[in-house]
MIRO-403474 format. One record per residue (C-alpha): residue in three letters; z, y, x. Coordinates in steps of 0.02 Angstrom, whole numbers, always signed. Each point is the difference from the previous one (the first is absolute). Example, Ala and Ser with C-alpha at 12.3 -4.5 7.8 and 13.67 -1.06 7.14 Angstrom:
# residues 2
+-----+--------+--------+--------+
! res !     pz !     py !     px !
+-----+--------+--------+--------+
! ala !   +390 !   -225 !   +615 !
! ser !    -33 !   +172 !    +69 !
+-----+--------+--------+--------+
END
This chain:
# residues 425
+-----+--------+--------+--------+
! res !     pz !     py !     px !
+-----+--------+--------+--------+
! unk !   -988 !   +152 !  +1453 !
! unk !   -177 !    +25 !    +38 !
! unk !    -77 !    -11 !   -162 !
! unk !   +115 !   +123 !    -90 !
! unk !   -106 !   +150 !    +17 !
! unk !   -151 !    -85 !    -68 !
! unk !   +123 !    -43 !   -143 !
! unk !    +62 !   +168 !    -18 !
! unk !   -216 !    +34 !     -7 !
! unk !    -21 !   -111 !   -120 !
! unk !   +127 !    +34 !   -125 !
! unk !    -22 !   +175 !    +13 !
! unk !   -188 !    -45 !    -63 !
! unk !    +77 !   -107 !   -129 !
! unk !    +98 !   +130 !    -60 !
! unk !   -143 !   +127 !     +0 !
! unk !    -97 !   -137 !   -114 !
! unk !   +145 !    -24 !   -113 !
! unk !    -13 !   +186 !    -50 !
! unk !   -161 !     -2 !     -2 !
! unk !     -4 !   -151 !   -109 !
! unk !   +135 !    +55 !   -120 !
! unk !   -107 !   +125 !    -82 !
! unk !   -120 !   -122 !    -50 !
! unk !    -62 !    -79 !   -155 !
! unk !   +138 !   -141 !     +5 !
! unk !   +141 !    -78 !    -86 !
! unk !   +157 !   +100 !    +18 !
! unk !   +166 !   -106 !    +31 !
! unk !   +127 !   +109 !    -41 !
! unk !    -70 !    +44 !   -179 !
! unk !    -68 !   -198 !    -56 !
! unk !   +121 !    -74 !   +119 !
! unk !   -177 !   -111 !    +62 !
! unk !    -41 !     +2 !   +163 !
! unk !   -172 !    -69 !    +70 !
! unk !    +14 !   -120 !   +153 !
! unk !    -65 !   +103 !   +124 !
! unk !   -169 !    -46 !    +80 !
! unk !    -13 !   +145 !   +173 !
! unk !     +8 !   -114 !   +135 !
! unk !     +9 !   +148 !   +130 !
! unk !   +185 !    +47 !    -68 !
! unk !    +57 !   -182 !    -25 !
! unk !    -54 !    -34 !   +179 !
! unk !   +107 !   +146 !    +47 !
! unk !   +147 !    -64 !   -119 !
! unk !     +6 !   -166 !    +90 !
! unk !     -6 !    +50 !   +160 !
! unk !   +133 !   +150 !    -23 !
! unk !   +129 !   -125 !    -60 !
! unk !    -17 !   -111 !   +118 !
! unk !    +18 !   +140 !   +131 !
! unk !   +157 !    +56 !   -106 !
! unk !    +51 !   -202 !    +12 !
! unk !    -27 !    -86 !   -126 !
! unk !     +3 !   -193 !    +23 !
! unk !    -19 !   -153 !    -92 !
! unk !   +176 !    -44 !    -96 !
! unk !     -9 !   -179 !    +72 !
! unk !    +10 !    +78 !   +185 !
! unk !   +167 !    +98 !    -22 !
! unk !    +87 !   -172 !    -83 !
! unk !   +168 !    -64 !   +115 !
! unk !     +8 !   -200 !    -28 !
! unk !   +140 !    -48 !   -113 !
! unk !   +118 !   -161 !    -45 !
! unk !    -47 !    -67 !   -167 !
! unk !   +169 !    -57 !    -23 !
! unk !   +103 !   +137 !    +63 !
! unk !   -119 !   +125 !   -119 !
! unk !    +33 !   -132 !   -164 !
! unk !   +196 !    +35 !    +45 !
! unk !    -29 !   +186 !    +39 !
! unk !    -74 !    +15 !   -141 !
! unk !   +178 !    -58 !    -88 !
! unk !    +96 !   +120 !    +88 !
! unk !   -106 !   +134 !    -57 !
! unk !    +24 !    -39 !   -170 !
! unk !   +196 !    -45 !    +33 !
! unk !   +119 !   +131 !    -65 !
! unk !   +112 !   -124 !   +136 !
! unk !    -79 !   +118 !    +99 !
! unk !   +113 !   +174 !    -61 !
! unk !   +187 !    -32 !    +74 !
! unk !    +28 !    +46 !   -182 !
! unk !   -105 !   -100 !    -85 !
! unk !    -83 !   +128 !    -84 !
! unk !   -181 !    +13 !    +66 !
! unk !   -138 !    -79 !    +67 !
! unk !   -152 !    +45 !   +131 !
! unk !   -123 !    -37 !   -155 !
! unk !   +101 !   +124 !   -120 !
! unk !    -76 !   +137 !   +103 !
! unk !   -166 !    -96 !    +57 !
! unk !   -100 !    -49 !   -152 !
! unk !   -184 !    -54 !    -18 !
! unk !    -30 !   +121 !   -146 !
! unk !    +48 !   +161 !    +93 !
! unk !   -116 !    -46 !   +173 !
! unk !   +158 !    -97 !   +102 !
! unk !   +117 !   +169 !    -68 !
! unk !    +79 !    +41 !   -143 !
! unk !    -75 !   +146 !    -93 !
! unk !   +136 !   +122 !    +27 !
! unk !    +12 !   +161 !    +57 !
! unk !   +176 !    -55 !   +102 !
! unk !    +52 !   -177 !     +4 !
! unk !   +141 !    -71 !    -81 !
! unk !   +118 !    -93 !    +98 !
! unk !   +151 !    -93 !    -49 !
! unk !    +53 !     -3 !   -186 !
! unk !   -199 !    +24 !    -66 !
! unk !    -65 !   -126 !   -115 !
! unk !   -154 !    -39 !    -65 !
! unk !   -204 !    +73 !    +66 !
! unk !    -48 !   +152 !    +30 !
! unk !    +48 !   +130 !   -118 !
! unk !   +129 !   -137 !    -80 !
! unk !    +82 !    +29 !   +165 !
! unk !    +27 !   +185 !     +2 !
! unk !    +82 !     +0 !   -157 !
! unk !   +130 !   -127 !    +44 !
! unk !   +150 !    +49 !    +90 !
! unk !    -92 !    -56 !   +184 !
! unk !    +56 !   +110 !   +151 !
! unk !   -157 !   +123 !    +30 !
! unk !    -55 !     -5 !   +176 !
! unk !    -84 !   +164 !    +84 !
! unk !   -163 !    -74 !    +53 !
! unk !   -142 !    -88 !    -87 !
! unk !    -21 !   -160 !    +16 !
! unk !   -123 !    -64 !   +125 !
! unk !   -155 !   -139 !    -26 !
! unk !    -15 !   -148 !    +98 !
! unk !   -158 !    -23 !    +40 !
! unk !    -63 !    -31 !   +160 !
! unk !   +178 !    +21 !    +62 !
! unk !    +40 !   -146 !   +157 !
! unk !   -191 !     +7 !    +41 !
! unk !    -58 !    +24 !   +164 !
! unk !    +38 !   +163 !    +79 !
! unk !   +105 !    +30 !   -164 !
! unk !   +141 !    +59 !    +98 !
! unk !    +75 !   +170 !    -76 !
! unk !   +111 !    -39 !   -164 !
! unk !    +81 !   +111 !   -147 !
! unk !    -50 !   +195 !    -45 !
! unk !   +101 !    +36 !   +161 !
! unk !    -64 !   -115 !   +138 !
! unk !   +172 !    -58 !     +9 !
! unk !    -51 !   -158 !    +59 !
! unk !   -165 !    +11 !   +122 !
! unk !    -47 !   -112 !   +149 !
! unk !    -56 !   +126 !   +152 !
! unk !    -35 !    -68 !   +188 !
! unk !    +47 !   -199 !    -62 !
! unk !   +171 !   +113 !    -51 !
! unk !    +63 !    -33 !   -179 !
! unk !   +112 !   +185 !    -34 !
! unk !   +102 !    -25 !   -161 !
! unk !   +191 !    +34 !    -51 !
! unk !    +54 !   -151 !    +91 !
! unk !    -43 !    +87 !   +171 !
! unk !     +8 !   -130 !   +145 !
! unk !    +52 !   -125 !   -105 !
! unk !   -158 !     -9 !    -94 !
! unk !    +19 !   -185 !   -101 !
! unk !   -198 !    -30 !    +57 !
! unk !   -141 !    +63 !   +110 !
! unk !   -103 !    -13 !   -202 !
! unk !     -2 !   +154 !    -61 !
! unk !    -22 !    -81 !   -176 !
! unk !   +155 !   -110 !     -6 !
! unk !   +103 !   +153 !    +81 !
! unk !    -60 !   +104 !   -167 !
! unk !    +48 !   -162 !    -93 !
! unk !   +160 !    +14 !    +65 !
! unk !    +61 !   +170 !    -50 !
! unk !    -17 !    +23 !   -207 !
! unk !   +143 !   -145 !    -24 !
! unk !   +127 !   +125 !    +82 !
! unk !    -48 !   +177 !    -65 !
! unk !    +99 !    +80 !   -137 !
! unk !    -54 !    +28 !   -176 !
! unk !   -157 !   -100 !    +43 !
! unk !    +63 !   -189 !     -7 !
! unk !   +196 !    +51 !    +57 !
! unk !    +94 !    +73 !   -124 !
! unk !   +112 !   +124 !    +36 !
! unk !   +192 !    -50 !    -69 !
! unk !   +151 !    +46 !    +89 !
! unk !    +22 !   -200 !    +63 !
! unk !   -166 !    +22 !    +78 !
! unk !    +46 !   +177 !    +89 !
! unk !   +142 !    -41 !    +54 !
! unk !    -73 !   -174 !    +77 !
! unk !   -161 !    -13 !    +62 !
! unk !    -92 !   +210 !     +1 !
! unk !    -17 !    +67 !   +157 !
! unk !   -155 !    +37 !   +113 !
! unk !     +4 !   -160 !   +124 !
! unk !    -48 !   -154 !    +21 !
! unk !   +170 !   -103 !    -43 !
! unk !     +0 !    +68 !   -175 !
! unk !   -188 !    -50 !     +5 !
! unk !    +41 !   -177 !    +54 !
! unk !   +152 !    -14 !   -122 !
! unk !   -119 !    +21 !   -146 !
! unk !   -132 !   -105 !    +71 !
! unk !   +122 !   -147 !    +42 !
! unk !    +62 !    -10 !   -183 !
! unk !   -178 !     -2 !    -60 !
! unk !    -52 !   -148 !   +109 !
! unk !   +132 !   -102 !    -48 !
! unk !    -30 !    +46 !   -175 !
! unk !   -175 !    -83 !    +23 !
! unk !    +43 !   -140 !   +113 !
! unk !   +128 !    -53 !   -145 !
! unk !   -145 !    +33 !   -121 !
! unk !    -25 !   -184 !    -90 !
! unk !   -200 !    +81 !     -7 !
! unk !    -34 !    +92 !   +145 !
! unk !   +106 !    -68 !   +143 !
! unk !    -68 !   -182 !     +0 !
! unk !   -183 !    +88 !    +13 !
! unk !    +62 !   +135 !   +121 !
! unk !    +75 !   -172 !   +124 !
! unk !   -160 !    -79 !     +0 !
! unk !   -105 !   +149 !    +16 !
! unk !   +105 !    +64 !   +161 !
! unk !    +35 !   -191 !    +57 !
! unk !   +169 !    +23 !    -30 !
! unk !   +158 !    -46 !    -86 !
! unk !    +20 !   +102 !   -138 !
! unk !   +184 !    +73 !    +35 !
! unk !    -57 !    +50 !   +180 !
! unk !   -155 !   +126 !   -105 !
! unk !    +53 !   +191 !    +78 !
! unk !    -70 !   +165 !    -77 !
! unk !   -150 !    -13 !   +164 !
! unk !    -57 !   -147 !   -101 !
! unk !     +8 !    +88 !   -192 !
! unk !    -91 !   +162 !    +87 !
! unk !   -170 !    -98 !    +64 !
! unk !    -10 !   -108 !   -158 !
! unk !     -6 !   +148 !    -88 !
! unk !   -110 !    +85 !   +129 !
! unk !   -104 !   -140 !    +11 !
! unk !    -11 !     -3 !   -208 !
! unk !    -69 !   +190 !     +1 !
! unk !   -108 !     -7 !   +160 !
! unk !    -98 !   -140 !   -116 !
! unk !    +29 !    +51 !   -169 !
! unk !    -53 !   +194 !    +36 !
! unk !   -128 !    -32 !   +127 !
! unk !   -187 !    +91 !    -31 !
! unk !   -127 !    -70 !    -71 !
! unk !   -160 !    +48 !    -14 !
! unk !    -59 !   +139 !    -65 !
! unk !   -183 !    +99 !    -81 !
! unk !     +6 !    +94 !   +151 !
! unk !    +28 !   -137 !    +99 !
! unk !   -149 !    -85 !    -64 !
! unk !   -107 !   +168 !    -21 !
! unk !    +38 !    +21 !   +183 !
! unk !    -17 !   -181 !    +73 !
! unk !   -121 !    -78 !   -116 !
! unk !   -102 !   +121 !    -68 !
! unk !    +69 !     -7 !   -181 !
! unk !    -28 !   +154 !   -131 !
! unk !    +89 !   +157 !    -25 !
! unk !     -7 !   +117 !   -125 !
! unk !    -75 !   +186 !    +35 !
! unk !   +186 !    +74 !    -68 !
! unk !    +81 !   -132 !   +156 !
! unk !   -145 !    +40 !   +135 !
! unk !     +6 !   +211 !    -34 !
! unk !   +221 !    -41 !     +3 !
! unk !    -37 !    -96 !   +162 !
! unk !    -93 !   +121 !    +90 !
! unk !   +144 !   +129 !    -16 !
! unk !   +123 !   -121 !    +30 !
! unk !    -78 !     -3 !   +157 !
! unk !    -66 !   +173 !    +40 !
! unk !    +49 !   +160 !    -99 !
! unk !   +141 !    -45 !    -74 !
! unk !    +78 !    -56 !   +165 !
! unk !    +88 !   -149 !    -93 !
! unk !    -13 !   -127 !   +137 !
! unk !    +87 !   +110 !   +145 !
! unk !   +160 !    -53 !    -64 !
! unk !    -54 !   -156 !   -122 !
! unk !    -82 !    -96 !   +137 !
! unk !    -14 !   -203 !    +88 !
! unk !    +25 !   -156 !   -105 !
! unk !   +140 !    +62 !   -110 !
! unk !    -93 !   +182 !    -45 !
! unk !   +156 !    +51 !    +91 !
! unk !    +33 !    +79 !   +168 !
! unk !   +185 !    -64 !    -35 !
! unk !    +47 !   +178 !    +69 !
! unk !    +99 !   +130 !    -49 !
! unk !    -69 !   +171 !   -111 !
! unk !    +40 !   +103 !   -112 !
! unk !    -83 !    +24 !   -171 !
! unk !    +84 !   +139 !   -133 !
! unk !    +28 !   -113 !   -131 !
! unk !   +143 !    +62 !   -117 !
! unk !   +163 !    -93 !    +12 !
! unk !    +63 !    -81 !   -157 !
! unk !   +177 !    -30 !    -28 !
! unk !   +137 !    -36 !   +139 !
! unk !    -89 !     -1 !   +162 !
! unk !    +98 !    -79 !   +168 !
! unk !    +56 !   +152 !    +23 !
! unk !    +64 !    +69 !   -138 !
! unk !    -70 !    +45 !   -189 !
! unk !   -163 !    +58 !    +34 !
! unk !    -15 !    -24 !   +190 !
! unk !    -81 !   -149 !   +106 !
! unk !     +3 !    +23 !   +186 !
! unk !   -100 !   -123 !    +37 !
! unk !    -25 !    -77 !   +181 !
! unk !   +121 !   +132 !    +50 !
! unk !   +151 !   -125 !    -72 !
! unk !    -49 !   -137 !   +137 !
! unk !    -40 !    +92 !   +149 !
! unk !   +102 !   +172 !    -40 !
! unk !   -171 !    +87 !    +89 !
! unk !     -8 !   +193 !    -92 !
! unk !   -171 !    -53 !    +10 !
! unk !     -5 !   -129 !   -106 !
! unk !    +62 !    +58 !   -166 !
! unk !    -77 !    -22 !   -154 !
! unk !   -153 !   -121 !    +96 !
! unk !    +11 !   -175 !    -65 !
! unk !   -115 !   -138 !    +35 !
! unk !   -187 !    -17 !    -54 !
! unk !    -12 !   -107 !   -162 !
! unk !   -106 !   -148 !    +20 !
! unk !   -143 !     -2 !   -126 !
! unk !    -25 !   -187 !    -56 !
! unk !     +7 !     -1 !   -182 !
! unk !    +68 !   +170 !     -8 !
! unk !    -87 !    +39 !   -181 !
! unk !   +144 !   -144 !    -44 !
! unk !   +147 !    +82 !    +52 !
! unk !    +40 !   +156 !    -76 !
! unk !   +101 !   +139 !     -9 !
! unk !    -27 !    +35 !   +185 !
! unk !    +89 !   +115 !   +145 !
! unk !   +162 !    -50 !   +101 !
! unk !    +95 !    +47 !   -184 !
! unk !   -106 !    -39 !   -103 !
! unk !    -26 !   +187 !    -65 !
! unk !   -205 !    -48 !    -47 !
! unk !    -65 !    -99 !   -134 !
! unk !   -193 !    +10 !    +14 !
! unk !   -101 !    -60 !   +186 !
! unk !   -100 !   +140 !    -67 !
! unk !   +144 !   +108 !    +32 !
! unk !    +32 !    -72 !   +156 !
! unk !   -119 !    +45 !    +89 !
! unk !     +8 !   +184 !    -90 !
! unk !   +140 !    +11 !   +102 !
! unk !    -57 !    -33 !   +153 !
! unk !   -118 !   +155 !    -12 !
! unk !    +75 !   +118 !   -162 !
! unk !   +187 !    -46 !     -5 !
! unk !    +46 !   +147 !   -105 !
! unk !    -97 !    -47 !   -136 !
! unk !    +87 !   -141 !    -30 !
! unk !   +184 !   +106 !    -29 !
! unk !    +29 !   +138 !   -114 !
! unk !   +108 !   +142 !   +121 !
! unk !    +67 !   +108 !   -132 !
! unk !   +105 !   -138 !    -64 !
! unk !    +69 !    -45 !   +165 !
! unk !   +170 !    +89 !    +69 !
! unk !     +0 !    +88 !   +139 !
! unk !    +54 !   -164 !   +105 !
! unk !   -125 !   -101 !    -62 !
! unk !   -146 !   +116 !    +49 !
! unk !    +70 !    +22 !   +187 !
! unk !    +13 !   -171 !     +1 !
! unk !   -182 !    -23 !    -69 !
! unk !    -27 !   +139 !   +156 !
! unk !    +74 !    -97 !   +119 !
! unk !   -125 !   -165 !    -47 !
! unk !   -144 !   +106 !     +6 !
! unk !    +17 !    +57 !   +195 !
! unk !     -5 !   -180 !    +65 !
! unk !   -145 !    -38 !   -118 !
! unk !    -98 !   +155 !    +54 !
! unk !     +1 !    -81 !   +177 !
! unk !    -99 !   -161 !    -67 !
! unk !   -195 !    -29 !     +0 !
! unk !    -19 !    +62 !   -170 !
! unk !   -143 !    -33 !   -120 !
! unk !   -105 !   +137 !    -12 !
! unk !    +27 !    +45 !   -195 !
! unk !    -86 !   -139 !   -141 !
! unk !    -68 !    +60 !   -165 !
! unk !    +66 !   -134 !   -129 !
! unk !   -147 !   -118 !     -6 !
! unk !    +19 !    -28 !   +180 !
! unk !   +165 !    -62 !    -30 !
! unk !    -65 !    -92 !   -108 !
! unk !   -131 !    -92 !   +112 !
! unk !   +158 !    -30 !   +125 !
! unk !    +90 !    -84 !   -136 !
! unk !   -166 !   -118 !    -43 !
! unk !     +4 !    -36 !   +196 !
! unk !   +184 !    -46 !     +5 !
! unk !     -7 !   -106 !   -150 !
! unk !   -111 !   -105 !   +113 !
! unk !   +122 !    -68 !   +108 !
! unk !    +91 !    -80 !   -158 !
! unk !    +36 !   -177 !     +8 !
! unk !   +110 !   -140 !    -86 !
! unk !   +112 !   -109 !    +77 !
! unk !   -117 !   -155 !    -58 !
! unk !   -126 !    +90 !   +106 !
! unk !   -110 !    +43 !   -145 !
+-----+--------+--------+--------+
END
């Protein structure tokens, strides 16, 4: 772009007046917890423009129309335990309000779970091997790369998923919709009926499932009436296509942006704190932050590698995730998984593909210090050569250069700005 090296200029100056500034007569935020709002209009003016060259755009831009009625039904699927071939679990038992659109776990809890949050993990729920992801921002525009894996991801107007040419829609969204309803442990349970039945990797034992659970709604004495008129249709003739995109239409409203402190720091001049502006500025320059955590979403939805511990069972096996490298079987793409959007990330701890961190503090730690976050002499041997085989990928990233704690901190203050609530408050 043709302004980016007089924002690389001007950032670097910011950064030089940060230091400078820090050794000042001022308030300090990590001891009182008080942070002025910030008043040097040289580094805000570098801020601004630096996000928007890392793309940043209004939330209102990125929203995809929706159906009021189809998102009123969706919304009754996703609360529908209807929607678990066993009955046992619904889209919201994972998705709640109070743990940022997840569910405050390390690993979800499929099938069997009951209750919140921790509630859940002590129950006799089916642990699942990955953390469970937010929804925000997901089905927005140019949204198109979906779960840790990229399992799902629209590429060239091409929607890749597990359903190969038989992809159930060109949406990337209501193909992502499509595939928790049939995966084991997470809303299938796994009995012998169901083994010897309906598991196996293709599409008919896909479409099996998915048949059962439309008539299940169409036969609803709730739901199917509202799904008929919503889809202009008599109720008995609903299919799973028609469950799929009320619920996709339900989270592309319910979870879209809103706006945000930065949003309005940015676009209409409103205040920031010095702790936010001095985490800006190396969000943006030194600490290299926005070469993966870029565009609308703070996401390249790409593919790296970060040495975050792994916590619990993994995909592929206790202790190890492969990543990427379980859709596309590349060497090269072990242990990467995708960039993490950032909207309302202070919300949605623990964090990593497993869950292994509780803090954000920590996670960016890891992004730059990973071994400080693990204690080697308790690991086995396997678990360190494990730990070993993380770190190479992660030593091929555009690292941080290394953050004393305080700047951490700052990045923390500047994250907590893009924090919003679903009323848009």
């Amino acid at each position: 772009m043709k302004s980016v090296s007089r924002v690389i200029l001007l950032l670097a100056a910011a950064a030089f007046l940060t230091a400078l500034t820090s050794s000042c007569d001022r308030p300090e935020t990590s001891r009182t917890g008080f942070s002025p709002v910030a008043t040097d209009t040289m580094r805000m003016a570098a801020l601004r423009q630096a996000a928007i060259q890392g793309g940043l755009r209004r939330a209102a831009a990125l929203e995809i129309p929706t159906d009021p009625e189809r998102v009123a039904v969706g919304r009754l699927i996703f609360e529908s335990r209807a929607m678990s071939i066993n009955g046992e679990i619904s889209c919201r038992d994972c998705h709640l309000d109070k743990f940022g659109s997840a569910d405050g776990l390390p690993n979800a809890i499929g099938v069997g779970g009951e209750g919140e949050g921790r509630e859940r993990m002590e129950s006799d729920g089916r642990i699942l091997p990955r953390n469970a992801l937010p929804f925000w921002g997901r089905g927005g525009k140019g949204f198109d790369t979906f779960f840790w894996d990229g399992k799902v991801q629209k590429k060239d107007d091409v929607v890749a998923s597990q359903y190969g040419e038989h992809s159930p829609s060109d949406d990337p969204l209501v193909v992502a919709v499509h595939l928790p309803s049939v995966e084991l442990r997470e809303m299938v349970e796994d009995t012998i009926e169901i083994r010897e039945t309906v598991v196996s990797e293709d599409v008919g034992a896909a479409n099996t499932i998915q048949s059962e659970l439309a008539k299940r709604f169409a036969s609803d004495t709730d739901i199917g009436p509202l799904l008929g008129s919503a889809y202009d249709r008599d109720a008995s003739k609903i299919s799973f296509a028609e469950i799929a995109d009320a619920l996709a239409q339900f989270i592309r409203h319910e979870f879209r942006l809103r706006p945000t402190r930065l949003e309005r720091f940015v676009f209409d001049r409103g205040p920031i704190t010095e702790a936010e502006l001095a985490g800006g500025v190396l969000f943006y320059g030194r600490g290299r932050c926005v070469s993966c955590h870029n565009g609308p979403y703070f996401s390249d939805l790409d593919f790296h590698a970060v040495a975050f511990p792994q916590a619990g069972f993994g995909k592929n096996g206790f202790g190890i995730d492969e990543g990427r490298y379980n859709v596309t079987l590349d060497p090269r793409d072990r242990f990467l998984f995708r960039t993490a959007p950032l909207h309302n990330v202070t919300q949605t701890a623990p964090y990593s593909h497993s869950g292994s961190i509780t803090s954000l503090k920590d996670a960016i730690i890891a992004h730059f210090d990973p071994l400080r976050l693990v204690d080697t002499n308790s690991m086995d041997v396997r678990q360190r050569s494990d730990l070993y085989a993380r770190l190479g990928p992660a030593a091929l990233e555009p690292l941080p250069t290394a953050l004393r704690d305080e700047e951490v901190d700052q990045l923390v203050a500047f994250l907590a700005m893009l924090e919003f609530s679903s009323d848009g408050n």
